[in-house]
N, C-alpha and C positions, 0 to 999 in steps of 0.2 A: 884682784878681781874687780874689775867696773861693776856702777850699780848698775847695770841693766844686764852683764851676768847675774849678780847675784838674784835679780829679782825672776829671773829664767829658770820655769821647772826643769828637771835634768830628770828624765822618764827612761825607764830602761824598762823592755816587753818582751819576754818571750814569747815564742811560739807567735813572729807577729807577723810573715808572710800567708798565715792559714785568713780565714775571712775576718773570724772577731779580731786579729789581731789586725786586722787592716783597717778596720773601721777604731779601732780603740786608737791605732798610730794617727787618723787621722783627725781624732777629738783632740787629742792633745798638738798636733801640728797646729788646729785652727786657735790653740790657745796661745802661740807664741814655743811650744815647750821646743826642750831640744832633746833629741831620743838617741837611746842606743838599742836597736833594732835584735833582735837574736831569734836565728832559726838553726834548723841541723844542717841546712845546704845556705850558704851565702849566696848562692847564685839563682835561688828562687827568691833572696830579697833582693835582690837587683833590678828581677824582673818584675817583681811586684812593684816596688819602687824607685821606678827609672829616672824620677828627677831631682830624688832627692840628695841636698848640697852636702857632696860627705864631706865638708871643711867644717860643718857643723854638726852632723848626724855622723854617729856609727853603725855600720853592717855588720852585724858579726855573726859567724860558726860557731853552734856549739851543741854540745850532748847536755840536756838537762839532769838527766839522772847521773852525771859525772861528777862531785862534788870536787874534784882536782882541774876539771877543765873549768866548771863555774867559777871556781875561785880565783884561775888566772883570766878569766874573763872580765870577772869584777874588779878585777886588778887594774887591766887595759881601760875599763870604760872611765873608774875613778882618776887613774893619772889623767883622763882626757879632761871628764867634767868637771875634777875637783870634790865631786858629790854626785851623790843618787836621792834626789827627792824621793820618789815612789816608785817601785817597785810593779807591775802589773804581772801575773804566773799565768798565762793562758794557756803552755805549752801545756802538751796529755793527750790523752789517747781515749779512744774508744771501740769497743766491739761486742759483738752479741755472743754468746756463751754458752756453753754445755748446762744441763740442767745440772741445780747445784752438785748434788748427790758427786757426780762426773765430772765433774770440774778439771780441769790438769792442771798440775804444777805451771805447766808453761803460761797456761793464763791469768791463772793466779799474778804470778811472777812479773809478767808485763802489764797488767793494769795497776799492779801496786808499786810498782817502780816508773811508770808515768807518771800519774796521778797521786799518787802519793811522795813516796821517797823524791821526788823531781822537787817537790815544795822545797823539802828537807835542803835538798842539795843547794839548789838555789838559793836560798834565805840566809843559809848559814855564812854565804858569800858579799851577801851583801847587807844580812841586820846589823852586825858589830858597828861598821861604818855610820850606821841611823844613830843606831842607841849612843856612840860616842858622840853626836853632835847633838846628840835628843831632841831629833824632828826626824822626821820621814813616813810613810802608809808603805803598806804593804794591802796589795789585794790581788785575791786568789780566784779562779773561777774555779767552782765547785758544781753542783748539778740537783735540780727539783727532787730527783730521784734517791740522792743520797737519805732523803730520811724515812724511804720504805721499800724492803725490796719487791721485786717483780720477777716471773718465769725469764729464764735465760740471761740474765744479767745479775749473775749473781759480784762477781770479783770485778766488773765493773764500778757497781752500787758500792761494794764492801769500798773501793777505791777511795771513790769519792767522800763517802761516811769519812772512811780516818783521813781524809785533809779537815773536811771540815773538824776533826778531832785536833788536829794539828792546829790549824788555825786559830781555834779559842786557845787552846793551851801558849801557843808562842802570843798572843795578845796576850793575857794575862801576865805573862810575862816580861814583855815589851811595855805595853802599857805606861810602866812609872819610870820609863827611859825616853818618854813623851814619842813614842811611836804607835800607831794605831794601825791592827790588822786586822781585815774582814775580806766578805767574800760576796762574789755571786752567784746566785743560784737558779743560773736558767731551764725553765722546761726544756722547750726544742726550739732550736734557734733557726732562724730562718738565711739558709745556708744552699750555693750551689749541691755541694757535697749532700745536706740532709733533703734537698727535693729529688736528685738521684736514687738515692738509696728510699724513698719515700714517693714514689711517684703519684700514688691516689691519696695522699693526704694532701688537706688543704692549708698551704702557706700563711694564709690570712690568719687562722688560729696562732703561731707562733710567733717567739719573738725576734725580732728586727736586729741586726748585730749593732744599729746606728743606735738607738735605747739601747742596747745593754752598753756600750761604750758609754752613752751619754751616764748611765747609772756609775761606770766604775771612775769616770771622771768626776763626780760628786763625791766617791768616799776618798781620793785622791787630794778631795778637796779641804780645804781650814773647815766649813759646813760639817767635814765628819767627824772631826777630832774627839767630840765625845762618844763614838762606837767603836766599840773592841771586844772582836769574834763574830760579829754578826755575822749574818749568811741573808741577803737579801733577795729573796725567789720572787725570779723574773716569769712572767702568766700572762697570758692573756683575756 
């Protein structure tokens, strides 16, 4: 590997054709990094990112909560990069909710297999890799809301809670294998998708996907090495 591989971050993003992930591919683009892209349709990253040089970047398909697809995922980006610097899990899900009481299995089921098990699946595909080299971040997006619940979002919040449960415990873990995992913890991000579903609220209150990129490029960064588990809430 030439030195100006080696000194080239190797960023791998889920969930990165949605907006955070377009603004986070593109903190790390203006940093030199070289990415390996991952949504469930490869043909929305295409179109989201039409010029970029896939001799150097990869596009890829995939199901986050598939722990056999992530891992032959992890597999294709490693023989490519050689390594996975950092890790970004943006991919997850969101929706509003039966009041707890009524809850269904079915919703239950799909925001904790988003949002949670999705970490799981992911991480397990690509921490060995870190911890064997003992360098690499992991960071997670999590949500303000995770640490109080609210009417109708009950198995969203619950979601979000156990990544962030997830999070400190695999830092602790990771930790003395010199890997450092945290998170971020945005209120309402300021999003095509959240001014639709949000039409009388004011954008100006929320946050910018460009600041939360800029943020998760800092725990990404040598600057964060001593935090593990945090959950850093994004405000206005």
């Amino acid at each position: 590997m030439s030195d100006a591989a080696s000194n080239t971050p190797h960023v791998l993003i889920t969930g990165a054709a949605g907006a955070l992930g377009r603004a986070v591919a593109q903190h790390f683009l203006d940093q030199g990094a070289r990415l390996a892209l991952v949504d469930h349709h490869a043909g929305r990253l295409a179109e989201v990112f039409p010029g970029l040089d896939n001799s150097q970047h990869l596009l890829l398909a995939g199901d986050v909560t598939s722990a056999t697809e992530m891992a032959a995922l992890a597999g294709q980006v490693l023989k490519s990069f050689g390594r996975i610097d950092t890790l970004v899990h943006i991919a997850g899900g969101f929706e509003m909710g039966e009041a707890t009481h009524a809850l269904t299995r079915a919703s239950w089921d799909r925001m904790m297999n988003l949002n949670a098990w999705s970490f799981v699946a992911v991480t397990q595909a690509v921490l060995p890799s870190m911890t064997e080299r003992r360098s690499g971040s992991i960071v997670a997006v999590t949500a303000k809301v995770a640490a109080r619940g609210v009417p109708a979002m009950a198995a969203y919040i619950a979601s979000k809670s156990a990544l962030q449960r997830l999070v400190e415990a695999m830092a602790a873990e990771a930790a003395p294998h010199g890997v450092n995992i945290n998170s971020v913890a945005p209120s309402v991000l300021d999003t095509p998708a959240n001014r639709q579903a949000m039409p009388d609220a004011n954008p100006a209150e929320w946050v910018s996907t460009s600041v939360a990129a800029q943020t998760i490029g800092f725990l990404a960064s040598p600057a964060a090495a001593a935090l593990h588990g945090q959950h850093l809430t994004l405000d206005t």
